[in-house]
N, C-alpha and C positions, 0 to 999 in steps of 0.2 A: 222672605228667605225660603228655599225651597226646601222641600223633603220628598226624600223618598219613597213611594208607597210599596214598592215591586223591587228589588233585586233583579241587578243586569241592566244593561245598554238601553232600553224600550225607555224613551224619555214620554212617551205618553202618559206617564205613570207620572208624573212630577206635579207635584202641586203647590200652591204657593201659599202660606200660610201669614198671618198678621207675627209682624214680631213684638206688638207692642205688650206691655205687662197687666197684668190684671190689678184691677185697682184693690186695697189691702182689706177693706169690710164688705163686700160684695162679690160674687162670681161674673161680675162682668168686666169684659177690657176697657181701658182705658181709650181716654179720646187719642188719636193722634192731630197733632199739629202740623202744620208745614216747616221746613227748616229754614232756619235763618240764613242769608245771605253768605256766601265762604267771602269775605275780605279781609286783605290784610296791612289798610291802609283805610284812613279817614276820606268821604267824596271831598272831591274840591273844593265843592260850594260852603263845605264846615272846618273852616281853619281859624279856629281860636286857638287861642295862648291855653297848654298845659295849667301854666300856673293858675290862669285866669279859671280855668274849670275847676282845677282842686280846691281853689277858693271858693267858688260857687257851690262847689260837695259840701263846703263847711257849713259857709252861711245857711244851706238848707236844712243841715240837721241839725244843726243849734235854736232852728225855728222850729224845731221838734218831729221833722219830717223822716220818713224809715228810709231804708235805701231804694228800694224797689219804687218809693214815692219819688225818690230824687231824682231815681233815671228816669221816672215819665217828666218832673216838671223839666231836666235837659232838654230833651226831648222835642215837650213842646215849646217850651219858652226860651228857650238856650241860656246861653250867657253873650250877653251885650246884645243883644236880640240875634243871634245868631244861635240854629239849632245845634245842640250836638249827639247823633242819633247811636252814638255809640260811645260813653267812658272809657273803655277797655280802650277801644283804639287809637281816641285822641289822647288818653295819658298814658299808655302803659300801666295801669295799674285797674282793678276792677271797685269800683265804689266801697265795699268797705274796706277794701285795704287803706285806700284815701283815710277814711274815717280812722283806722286801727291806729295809722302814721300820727295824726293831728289829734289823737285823745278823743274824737267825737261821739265815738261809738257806742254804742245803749250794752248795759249789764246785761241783757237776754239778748241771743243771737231773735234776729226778726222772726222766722218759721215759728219756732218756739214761742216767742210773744203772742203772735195772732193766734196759734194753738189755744195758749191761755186766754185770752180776750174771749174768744167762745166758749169756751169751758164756762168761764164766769160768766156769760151771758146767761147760756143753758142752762147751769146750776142755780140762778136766782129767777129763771122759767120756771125750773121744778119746784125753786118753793112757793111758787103762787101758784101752780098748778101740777097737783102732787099725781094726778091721773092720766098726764100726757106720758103715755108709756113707747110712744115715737121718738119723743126727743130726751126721754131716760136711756134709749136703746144710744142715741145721738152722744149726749152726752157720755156714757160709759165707752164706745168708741172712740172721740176726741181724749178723753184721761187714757187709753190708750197708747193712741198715737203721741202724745207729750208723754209717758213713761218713757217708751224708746227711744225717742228726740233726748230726753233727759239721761238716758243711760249712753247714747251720742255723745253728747257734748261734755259729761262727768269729766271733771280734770283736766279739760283742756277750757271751755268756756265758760263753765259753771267750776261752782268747788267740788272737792274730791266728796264730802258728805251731803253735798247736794239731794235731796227728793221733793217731789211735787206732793202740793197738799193744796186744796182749795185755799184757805187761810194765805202759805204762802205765795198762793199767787194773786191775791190779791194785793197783797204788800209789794210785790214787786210792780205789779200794774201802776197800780193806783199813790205811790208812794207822795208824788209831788205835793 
C-alpha cells in the first residue's frame, strides 16, 4: 500500500509499505502467505454429489476429527476417491456450518480448543519444571490469547458466565 512521504505531485516520494499486521506478543510482522485462488465454481475434474460431501463432513467428525482436519482429509482423500479441494464451493456451505446443520459440532469452537490443548500442555511443563521461565512467559501469553477468544465467543458459543480456568479446561478437553 503506498504512503506518502512529501506533499505534492513528486511521486518519487512514494513508498511502499507491508500491509501485513504485527503478530499480538512480539514487535514483529507477521508472515505473509500467497492468496488463494478467486473461484467461483468447483474444477471439473471434482464433481461429487453435494450430499455425498456433507455426509463425508459428518462421517469425519464423528470419528472425532476437527474441521480444519476434515478439509485436509477432503482434500487428500475425497469422497469416493475423488478430491474435493474446496467444501465451500462444492456445497455452498463452509465445514462447520455442515457440522452446525447435522448437530456434529464440538462444544468449544476449534481456535479456542487448540488454544486450550496448549495451555494444558504448558501448564503441566511448568509443573515438572517450575524454572522454565520461557515457556512461563509462553504460557501467560496463550491464557491470554484464550481470555479474548473467550470474551469473543461469550453468549454466542460459549455461555453467557463462561470463564477459563485451567481446571475448566481440562474438563472440557479431556471429558470423554
Amino acid at each position: 500500500m503506498p504512503i506518502r512521504l512529501a506533499t505534492g505531485s513528486d511521486e518519487r516520494f512514494v513508498r511502499f509499505q507491508s500491509t501485513t499486521m504485527a503478530r499480538m506478543h512480539t514487535r514483529r510482522r507477521g508472515s505473509s502467505d500467497s492468496d488463494k485462488p478467486a473461484a467461483d465454481e468447483p474444477p471439473e475434474w471434482s464433481d461429487v454429489d453435494d450430499d455425498a460431501v456433507e455426509a463425508r463432513v459428518v462421517e469425519l467428525a464423528e470419528q472425532g476429527h476437527s474441521p480444519s482436519e476434515i478439509g485436509l482429509k477432503l482434500r487428500d482423500e475425497g469422497v469416493q476417491g475423488t478430491p474435493v479441494p474446496n467444501v465451500k464451493l462444492a456445497t455452498g456451505k463452509k465445514v462447520t456450518e455442515i457440522l452446525e446443520e447435522n448437530d456434529a459440532d464440538g462444544d468449544v469452537p476449534e481456535d479456542l480448543r487448540n488454544l486450550m490443548e496448549r495451555a494444558v500442555r504448558l501448564r503441566d511443563h511448568m509443573d515438572e519444571n517450575p524454572g522454565d521461565h520461557q515457556n512461563k512467559r509462553a504460557l501467560q501469553n496463550t491464557q491470554s490469547k484464550i481470555r479474548r477468544l473467550v470474551d469473543y465467543y461469550r453468549g454466542d458459543e460459549l455461555d453467557e458466565d463462561f470463564t477459563y480456568s485451567y481446571d475448566k479446561a481440562v474438563a472440557l478437553l479431556y471429558e470423554d
